[in-house]
Backbone as CSV, one residue per row, in Angstrom:
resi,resn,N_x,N_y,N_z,CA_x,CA_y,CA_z,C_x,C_y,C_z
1,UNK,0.837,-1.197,0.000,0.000,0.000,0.000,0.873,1.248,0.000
2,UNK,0.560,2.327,-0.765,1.060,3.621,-0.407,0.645,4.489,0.630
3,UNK,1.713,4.030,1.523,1.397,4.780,3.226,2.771,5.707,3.965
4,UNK,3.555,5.601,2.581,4.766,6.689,2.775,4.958,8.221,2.158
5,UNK,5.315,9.179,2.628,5.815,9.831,1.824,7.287,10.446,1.391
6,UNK,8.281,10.279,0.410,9.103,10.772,0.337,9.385,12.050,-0.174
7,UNK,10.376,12.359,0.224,11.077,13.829,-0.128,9.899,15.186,-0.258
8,UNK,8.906,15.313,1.021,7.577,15.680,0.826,8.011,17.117,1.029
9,UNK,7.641,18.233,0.215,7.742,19.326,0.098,6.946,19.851,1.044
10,UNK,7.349,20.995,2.050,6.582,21.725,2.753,5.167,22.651,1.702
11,UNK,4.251,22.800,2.131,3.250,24.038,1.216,3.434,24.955,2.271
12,UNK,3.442,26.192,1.340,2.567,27.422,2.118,1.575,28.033,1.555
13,UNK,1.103,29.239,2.329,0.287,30.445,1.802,0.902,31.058,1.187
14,UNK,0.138,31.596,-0.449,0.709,32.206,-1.207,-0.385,32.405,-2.079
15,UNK,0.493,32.710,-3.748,-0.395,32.763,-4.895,-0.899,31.725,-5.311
16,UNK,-0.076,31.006,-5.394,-0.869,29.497,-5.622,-0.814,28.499,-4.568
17,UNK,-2.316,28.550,-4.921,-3.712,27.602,-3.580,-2.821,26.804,-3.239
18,UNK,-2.942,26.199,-2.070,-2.741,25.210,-1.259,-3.022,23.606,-1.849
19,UNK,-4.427,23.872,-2.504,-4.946,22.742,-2.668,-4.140,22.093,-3.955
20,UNK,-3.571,23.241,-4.880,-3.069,23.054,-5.996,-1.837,22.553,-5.775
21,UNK,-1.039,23.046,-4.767,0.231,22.687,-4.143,0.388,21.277,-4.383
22,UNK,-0.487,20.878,-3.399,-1.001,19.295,-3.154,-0.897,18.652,-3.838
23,UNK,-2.229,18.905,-4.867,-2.015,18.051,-5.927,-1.237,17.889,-6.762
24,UNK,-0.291,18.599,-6.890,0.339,18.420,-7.690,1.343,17.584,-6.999
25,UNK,1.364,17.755,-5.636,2.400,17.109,-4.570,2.056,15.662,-5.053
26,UNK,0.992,15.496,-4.709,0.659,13.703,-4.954,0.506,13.221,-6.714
27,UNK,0.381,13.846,-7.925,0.468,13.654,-9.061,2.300,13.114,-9.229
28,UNK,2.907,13.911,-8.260,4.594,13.306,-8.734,4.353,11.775,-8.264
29,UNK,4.186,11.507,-7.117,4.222,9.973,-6.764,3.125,9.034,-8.088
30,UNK,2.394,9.246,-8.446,1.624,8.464,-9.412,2.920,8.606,-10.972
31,UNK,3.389,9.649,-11.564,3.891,9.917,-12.017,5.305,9.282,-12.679
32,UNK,5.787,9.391,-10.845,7.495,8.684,-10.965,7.048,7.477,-10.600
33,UNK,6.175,7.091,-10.342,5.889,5.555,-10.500,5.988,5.090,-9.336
34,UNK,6.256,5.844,-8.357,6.088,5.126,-6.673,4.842,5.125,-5.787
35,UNK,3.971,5.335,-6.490,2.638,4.735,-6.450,1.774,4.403,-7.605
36,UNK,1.672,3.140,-8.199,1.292,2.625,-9.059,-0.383,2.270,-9.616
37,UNK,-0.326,2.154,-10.854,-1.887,1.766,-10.769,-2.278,0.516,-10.274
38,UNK,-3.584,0.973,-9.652,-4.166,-0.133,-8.911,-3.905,-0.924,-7.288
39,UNK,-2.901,0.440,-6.685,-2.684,0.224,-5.487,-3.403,1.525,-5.155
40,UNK,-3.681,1.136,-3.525,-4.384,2.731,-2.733,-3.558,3.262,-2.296
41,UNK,-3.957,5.039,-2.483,-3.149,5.845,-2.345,-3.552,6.112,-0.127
42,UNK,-2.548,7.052,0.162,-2.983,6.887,1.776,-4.049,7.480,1.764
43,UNK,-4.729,7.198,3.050,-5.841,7.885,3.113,-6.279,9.372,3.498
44,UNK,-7.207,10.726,3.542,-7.029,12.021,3.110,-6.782,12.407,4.625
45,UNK,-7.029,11.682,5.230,-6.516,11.814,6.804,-5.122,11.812,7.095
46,UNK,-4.161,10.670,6.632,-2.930,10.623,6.584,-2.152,11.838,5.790
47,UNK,-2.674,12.095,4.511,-2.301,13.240,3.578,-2.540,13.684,4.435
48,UNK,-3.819,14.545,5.390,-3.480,15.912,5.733,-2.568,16.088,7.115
49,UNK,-2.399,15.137,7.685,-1.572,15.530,8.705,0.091,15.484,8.190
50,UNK,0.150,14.106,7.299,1.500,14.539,6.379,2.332,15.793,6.154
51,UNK,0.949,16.553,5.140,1.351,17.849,5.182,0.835,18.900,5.544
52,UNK,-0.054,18.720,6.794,-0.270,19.848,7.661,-1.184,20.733,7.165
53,UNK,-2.240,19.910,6.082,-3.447,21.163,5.461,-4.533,20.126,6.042
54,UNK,-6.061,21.257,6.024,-6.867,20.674,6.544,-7.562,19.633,5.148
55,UNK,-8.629,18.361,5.809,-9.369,17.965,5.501,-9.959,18.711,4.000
56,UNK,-10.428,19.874,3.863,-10.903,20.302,2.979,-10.314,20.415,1.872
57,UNK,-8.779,21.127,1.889,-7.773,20.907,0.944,-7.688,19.701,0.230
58,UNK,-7.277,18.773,1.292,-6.632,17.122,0.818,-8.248,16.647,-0.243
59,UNK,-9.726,17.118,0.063,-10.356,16.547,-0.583,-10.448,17.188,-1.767
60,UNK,-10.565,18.686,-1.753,-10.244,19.148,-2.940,-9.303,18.845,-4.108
61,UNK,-7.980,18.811,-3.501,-6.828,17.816,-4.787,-7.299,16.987,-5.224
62,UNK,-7.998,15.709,-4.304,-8.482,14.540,-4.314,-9.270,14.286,-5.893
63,UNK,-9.989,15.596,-5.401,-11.373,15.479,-6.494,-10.800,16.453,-8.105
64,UNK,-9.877,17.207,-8.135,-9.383,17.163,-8.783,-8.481,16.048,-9.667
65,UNK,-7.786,15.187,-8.829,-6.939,14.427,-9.453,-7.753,13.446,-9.647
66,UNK,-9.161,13.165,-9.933,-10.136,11.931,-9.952,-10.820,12.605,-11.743
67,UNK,-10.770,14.019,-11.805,-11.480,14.059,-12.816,-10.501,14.526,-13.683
68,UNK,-9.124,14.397,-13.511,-7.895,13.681,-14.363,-7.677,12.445,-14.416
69,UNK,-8.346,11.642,-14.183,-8.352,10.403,-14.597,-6.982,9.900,-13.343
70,UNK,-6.169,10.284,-12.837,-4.815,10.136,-12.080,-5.438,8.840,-11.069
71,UNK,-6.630,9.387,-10.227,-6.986,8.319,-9.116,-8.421,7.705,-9.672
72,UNK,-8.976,7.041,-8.863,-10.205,6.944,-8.937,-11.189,6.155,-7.499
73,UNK,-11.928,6.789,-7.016,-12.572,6.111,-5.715,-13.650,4.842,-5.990
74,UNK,-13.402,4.388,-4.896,-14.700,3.108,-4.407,-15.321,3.241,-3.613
75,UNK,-16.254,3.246,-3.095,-17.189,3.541,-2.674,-17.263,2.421,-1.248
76,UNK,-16.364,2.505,-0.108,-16.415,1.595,1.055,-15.104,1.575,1.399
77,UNK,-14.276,1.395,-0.116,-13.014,0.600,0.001,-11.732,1.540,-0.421
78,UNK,-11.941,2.863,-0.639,-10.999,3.446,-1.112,-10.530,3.998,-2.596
79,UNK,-9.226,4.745,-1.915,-9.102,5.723,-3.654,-7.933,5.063,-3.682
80,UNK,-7.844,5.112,-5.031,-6.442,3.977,-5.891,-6.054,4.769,-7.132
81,UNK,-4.684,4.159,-7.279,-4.180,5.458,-8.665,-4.988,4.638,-9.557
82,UNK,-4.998,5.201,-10.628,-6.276,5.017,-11.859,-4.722,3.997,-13.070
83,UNK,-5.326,3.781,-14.281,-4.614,3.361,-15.170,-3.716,4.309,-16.096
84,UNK,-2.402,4.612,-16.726,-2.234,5.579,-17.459,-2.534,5.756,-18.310
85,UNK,-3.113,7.207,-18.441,-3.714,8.090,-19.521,-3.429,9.439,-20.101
86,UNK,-2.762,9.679,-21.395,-2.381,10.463,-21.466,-3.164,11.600,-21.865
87,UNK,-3.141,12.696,-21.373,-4.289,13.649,-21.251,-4.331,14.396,-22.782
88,UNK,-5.214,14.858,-23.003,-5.305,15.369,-24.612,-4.327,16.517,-24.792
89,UNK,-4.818,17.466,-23.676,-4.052,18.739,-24.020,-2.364,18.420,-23.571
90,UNK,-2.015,17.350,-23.528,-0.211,17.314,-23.837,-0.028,16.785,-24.614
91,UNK,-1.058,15.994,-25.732,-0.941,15.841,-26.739,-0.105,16.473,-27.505
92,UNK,0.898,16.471,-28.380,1.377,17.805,-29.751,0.766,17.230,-31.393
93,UNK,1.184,15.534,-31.099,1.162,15.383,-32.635,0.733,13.835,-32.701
94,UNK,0.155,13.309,-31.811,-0.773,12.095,-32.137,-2.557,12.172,-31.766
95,UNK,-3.147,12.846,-33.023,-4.276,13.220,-32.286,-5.091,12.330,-34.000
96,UNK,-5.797,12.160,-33.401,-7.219,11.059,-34.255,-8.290,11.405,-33.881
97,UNK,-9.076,12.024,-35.216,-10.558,12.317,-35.057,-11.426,11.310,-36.382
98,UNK,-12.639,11.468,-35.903,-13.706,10.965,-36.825,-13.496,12.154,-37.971
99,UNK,-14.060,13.308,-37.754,-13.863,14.414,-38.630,-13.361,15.444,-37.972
100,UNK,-13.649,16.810,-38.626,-12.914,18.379,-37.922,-13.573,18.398,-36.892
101,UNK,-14.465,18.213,-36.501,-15.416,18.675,-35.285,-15.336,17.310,-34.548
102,UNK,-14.899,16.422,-34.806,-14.946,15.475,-33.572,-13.880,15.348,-32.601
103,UNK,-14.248,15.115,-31.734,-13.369,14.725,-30.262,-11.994,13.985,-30.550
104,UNK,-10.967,14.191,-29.779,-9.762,13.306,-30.178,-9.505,12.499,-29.004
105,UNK,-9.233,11.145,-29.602,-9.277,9.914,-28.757,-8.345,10.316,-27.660
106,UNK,-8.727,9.650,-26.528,-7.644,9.740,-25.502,-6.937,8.282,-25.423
107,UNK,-5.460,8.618,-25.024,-4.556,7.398,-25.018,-3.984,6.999,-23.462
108,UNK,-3.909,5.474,-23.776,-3.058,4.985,-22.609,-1.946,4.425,-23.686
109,UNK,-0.787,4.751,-22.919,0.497,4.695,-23.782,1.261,3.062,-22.946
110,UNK,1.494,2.096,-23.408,2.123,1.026,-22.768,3.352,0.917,-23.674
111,UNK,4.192,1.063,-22.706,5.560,0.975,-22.889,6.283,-0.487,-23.077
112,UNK,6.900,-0.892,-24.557,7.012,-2.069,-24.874,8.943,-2.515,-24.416
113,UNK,9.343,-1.248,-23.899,11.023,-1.723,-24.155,11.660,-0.402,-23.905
114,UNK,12.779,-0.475,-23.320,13.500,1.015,-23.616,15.139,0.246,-23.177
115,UNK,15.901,0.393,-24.125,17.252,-0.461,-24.300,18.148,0.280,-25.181
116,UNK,19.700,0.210,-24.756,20.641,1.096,-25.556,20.884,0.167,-27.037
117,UNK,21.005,1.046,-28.189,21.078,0.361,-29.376,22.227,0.435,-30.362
118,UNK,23.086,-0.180,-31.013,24.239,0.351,-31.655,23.251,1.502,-32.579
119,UNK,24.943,1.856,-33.035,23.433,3.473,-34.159,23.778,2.580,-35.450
120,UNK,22.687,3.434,-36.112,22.607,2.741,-37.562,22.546,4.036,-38.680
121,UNK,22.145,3.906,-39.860,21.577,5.296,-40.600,20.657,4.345,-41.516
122,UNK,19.361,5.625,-40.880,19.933,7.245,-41.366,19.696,7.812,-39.736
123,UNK,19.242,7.185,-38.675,19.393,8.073,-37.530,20.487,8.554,-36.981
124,UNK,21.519,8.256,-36.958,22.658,8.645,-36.187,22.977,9.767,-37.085
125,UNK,22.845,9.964,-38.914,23.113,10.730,-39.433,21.980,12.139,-39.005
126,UNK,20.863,11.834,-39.580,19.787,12.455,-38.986,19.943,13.663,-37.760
127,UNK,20.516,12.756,-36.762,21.112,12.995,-35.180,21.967,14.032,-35.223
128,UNK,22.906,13.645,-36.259,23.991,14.637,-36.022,25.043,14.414,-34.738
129,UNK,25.059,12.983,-34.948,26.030,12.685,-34.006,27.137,11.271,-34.540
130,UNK,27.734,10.581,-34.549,29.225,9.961,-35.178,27.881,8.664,-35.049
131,UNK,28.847,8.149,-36.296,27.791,6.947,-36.468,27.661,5.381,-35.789
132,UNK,29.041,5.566,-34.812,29.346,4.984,-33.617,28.602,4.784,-32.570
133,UNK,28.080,6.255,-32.009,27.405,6.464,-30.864,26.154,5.432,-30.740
134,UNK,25.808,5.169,-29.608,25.168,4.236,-29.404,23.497,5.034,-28.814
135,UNK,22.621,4.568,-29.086,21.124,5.009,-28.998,20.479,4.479,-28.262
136,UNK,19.574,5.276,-27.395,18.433,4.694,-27.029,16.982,4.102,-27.788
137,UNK,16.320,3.158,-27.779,15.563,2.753,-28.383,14.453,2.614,-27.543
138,UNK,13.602,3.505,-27.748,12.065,3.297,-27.016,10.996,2.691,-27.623
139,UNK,10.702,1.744,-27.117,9.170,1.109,-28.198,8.101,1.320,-27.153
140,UNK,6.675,2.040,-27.997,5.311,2.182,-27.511,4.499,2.102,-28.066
141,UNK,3.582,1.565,-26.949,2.050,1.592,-28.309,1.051,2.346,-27.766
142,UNK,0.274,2.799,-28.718,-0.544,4.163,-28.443,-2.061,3.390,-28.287
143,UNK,-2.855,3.055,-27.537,-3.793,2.605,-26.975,-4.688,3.222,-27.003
144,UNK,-6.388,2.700,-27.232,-7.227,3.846,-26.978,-9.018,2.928,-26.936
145,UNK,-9.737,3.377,-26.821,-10.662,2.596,-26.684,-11.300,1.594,-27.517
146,UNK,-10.941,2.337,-29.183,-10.864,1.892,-30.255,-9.539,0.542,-30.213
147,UNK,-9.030,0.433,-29.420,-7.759,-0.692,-29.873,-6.846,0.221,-30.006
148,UNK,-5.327,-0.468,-30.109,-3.970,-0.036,-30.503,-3.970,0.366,-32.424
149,UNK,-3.325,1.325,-31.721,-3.568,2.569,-33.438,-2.659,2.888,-33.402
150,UNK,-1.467,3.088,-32.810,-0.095,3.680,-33.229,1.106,2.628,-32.865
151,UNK,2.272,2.624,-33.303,3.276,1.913,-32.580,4.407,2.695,-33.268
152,UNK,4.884,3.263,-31.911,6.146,4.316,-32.315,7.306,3.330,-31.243
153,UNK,8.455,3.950,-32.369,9.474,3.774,-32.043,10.762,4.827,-31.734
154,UNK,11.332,5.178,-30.513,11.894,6.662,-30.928,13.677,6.374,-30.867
155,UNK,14.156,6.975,-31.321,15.504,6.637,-30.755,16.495,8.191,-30.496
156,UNK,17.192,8.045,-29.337,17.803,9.502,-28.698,19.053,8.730,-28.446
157,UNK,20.052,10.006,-28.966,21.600,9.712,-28.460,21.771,9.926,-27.022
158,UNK,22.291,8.118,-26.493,22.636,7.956,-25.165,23.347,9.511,-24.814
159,UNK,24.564,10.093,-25.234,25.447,10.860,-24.753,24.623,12.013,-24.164
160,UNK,23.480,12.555,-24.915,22.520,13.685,-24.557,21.951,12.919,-23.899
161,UNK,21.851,12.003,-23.518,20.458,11.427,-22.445,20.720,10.564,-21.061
162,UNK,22.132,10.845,-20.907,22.329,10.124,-19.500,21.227,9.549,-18.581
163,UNK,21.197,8.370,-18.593,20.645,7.991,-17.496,18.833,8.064,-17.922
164,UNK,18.865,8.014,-18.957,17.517,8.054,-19.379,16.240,7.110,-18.549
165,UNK,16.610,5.759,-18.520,15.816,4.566,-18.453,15.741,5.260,-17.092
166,UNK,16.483,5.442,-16.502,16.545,5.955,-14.939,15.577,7.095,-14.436
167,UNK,15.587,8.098,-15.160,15.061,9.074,-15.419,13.919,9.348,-15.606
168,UNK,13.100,8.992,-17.002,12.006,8.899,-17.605,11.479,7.625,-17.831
169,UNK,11.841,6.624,-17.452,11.272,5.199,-18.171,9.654,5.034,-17.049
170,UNK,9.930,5.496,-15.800,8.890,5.380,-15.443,7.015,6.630,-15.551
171,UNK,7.870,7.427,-16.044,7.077,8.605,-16.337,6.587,8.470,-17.520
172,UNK,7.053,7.688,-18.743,6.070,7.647,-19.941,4.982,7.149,-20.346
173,UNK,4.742,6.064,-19.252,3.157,6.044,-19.404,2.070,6.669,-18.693
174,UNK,2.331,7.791,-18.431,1.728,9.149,-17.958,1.889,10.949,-18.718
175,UNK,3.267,10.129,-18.860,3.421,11.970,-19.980,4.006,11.665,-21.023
176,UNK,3.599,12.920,-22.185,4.440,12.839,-23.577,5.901,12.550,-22.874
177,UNK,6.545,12.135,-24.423,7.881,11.862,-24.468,8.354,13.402,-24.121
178,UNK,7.666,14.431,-24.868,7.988,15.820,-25.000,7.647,16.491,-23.247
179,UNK,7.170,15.816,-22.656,6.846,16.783,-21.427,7.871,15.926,-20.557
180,UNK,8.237,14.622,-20.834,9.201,13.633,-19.346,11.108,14.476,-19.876
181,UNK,10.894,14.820,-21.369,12.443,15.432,-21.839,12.959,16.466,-21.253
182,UNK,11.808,17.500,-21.291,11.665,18.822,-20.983,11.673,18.986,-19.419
183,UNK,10.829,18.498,-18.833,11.197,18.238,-17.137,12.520,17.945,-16.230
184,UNK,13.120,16.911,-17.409,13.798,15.968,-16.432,15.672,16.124,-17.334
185,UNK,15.471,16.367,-18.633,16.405,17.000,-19.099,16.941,19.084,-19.632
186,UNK,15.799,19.263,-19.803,15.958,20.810,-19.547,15.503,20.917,-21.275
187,UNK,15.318,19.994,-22.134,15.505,20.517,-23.584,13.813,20.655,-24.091
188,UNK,13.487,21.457,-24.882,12.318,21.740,-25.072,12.061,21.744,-26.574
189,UNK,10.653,21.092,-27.180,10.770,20.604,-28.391,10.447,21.866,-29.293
190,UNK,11.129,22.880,-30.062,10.793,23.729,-30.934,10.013,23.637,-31.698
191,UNK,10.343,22.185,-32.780,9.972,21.962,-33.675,9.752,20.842,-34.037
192,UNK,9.202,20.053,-35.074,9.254,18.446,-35.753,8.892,18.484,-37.324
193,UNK,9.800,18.219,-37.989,9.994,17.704,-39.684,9.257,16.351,-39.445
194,UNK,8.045,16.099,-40.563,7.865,14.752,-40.819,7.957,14.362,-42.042
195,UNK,7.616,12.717,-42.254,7.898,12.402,-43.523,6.686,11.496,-43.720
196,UNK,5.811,10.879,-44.325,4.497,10.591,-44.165,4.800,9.599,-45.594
197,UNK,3.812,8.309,-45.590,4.184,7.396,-46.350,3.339,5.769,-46.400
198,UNK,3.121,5.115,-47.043,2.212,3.775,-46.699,3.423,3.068,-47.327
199,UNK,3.006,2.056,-46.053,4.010,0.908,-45.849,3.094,-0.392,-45.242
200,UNK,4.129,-1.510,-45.795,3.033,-2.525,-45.037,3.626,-2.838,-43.938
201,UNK,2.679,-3.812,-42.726,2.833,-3.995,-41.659,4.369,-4.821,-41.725
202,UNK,5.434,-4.894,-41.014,5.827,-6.373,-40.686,5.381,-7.013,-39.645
203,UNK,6.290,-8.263,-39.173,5.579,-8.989,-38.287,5.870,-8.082,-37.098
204,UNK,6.619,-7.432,-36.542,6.455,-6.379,-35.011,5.481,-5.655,-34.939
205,UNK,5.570,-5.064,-36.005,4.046,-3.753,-36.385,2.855,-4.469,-36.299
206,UNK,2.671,-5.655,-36.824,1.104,-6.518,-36.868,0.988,-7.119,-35.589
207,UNK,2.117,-7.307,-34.672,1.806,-8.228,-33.989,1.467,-6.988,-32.544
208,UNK,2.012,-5.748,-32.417,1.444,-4.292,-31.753,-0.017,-3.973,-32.118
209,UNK,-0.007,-3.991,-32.885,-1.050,-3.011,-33.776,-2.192,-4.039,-33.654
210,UNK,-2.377,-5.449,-33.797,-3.215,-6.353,-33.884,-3.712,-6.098,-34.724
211,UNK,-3.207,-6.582,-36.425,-3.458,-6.725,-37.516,-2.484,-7.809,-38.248
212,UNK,-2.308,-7.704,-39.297,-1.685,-9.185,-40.148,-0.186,-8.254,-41.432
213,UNK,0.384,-9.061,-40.857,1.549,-9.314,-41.407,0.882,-9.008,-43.200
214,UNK,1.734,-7.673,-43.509,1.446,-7.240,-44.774,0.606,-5.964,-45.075
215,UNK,-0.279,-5.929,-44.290,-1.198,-5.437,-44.108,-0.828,-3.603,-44.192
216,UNK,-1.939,-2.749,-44.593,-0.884,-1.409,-45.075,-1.139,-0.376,-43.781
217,UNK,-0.412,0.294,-43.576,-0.330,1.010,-42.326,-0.117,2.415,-42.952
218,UNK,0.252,3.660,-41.928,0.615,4.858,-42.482,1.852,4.782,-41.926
219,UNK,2.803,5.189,-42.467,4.219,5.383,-41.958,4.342,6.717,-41.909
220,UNK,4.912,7.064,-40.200,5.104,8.595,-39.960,6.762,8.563,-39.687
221,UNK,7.471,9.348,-40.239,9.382,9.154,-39.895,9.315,10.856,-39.469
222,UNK,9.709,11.071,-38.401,9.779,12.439,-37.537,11.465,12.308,-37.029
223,UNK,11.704,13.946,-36.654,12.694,14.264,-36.304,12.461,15.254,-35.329
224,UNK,12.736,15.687,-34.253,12.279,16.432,-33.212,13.662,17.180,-32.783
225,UNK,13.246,18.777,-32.952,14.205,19.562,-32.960,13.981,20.431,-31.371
226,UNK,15.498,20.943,-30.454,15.352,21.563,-29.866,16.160,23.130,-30.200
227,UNK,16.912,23.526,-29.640,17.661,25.330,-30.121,18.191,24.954,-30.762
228,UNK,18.726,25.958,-31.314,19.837,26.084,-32.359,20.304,24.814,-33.387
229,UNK,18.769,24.611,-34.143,18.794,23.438,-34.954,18.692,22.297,-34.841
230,UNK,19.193,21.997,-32.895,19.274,20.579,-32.764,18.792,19.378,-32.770
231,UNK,19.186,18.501,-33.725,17.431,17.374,-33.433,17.930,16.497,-32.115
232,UNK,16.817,15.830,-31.573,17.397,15.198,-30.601,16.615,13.932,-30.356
233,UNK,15.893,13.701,-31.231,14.847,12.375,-31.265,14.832,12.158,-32.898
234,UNK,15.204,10.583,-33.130,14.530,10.444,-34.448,13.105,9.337,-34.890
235,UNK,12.413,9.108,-34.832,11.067,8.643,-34.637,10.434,7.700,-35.662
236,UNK,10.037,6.887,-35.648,9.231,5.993,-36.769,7.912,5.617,-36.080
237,UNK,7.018,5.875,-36.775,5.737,5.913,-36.132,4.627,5.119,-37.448
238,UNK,3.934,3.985,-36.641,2.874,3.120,-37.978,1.619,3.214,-37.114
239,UNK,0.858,3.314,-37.789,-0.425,3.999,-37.867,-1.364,3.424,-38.044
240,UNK,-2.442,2.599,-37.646,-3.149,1.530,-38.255,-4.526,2.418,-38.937
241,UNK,-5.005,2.491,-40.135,-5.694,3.074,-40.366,-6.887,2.509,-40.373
242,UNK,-8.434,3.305,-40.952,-9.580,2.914,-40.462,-10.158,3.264,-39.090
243,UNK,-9.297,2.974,-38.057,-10.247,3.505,-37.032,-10.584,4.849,-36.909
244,UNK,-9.423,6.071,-37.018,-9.379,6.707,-37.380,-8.592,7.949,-37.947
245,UNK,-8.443,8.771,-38.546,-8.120,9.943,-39.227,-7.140,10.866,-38.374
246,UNK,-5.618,10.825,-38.803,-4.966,11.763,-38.019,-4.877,13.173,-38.611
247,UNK,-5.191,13.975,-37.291,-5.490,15.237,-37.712,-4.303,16.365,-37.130
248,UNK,-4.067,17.210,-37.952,-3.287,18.074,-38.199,-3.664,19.236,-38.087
249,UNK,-3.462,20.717,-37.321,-3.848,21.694,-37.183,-2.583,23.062,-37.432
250,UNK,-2.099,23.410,-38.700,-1.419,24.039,-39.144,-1.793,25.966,-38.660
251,UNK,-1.060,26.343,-38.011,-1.169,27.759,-37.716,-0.085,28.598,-38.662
């Protein structure tokens, strides 16, 4: 059970609420993964003497972090972290609608692998880094009520990413790749070049995606840029089409 707290930040009075403090206090533990889905979180009694706010506060976060999907209550038996879901608005660039006016699916992102990789090309070229250097390789699949619709693959030069798996491996099935980089490494995504394309499934892609070997997919090949030109992710992304329509919003 989660009945500890570590490295617990004092709150005070200020500009920003108390209650907000909080929650956000208890969103890191669901987050970094030291309270998991489907275990109970402590109870709002323990939170408030923890950190020294009343009853009213601790329920307020509470009920906030319930209609983020983060926890969710039972009714006798308690509140428990919820399943991961990645929220729309941190969405940047995997969004699927029926049409312009329809809703965009929400995702649970399950993380298939994250392992250092010799480099190959065209990423290491891509990268802009010696074709030696060795890569991280992230595999995910993009989940949604409709079934698995995406299966990306990303790869980042170990040398920029110390300690990655360490770092972020437990935070990505809760936040973009783009929000666990930016947090936890300091680099922030400017920009992304894509390359767009139909390809057929192979057997990894069919056997993610739950479709058949051959079968035609959309192929997305991205490059993700931070300052001064730098790319720092190179990306292959398959797409199962039919369910639905990826949408693009050009400003």
């Amino acid at each position: 059970m989660s009945n500890s707290f570590n490295n617990k930040k004092e709150l005070v009075s200020g500009p920003i609420p108390v209650y907000y403090q909080l929650q956000n206090e208890l969103k890191k533990y669901i987050e970094d993964g030291e309270w998991v889905p489907g275990e109970p979180i402590p109870s709002s009694r323990k939170i408030a003497e923890a950190y020294s706010v009343s009853m009213g506060t601790v329920q307020k976060a509470i009920a906030n972090l319930e209609k983020e999907k983060y926890i969710y209550c039972v009714q006798g038996k308690g509140t428990f972290v919820g399943k991961p879901v990645i929220h729309k608005e941190s969405i940047r660039y995997t969004l699927l609608r029926k049409d312009f006016d329809g809703d965009d699916l929400r995702f649970k992102i399950k993380l298939i692998g994250t392992e250092k990789v010799k480099g190959f090309q065209p990423a290491n070229r891509l990268l802009k880094i010696s074709k030696n250097e060795e890569l991280y390789r992230i595999r995910r699949v993009f989940v949604s009520s409709v079934g698995p619709i995406v299966y990306a693959i990303s790869y980042l030069p170990c040398k920029k990413f110390e300690d990655f798996e360490e770092k972020v491996g437990k935070r990505l099935g809760r936040m973009t790749m783009y929000e666990v980089i930016e947090r936890k490494f300091g680099l922030t995504t400017l920009k992304n070049k894509e390359l767009f394309s139909i390809a057929l499934a192979d057997e990894e892609t069919a056997k993610f995606l739950q479709i058949k070997k051959g079968d035609t997919v959309l192929s997305v090949e991205m490059l993700s840029y931070t300052y001064k030109e730098q790319p720092y992710e190179y990306r292959l992304g398959y797409w199962q089409p039919g369910k639905r329509k990826l949408y693009r919003e050009l400003i």
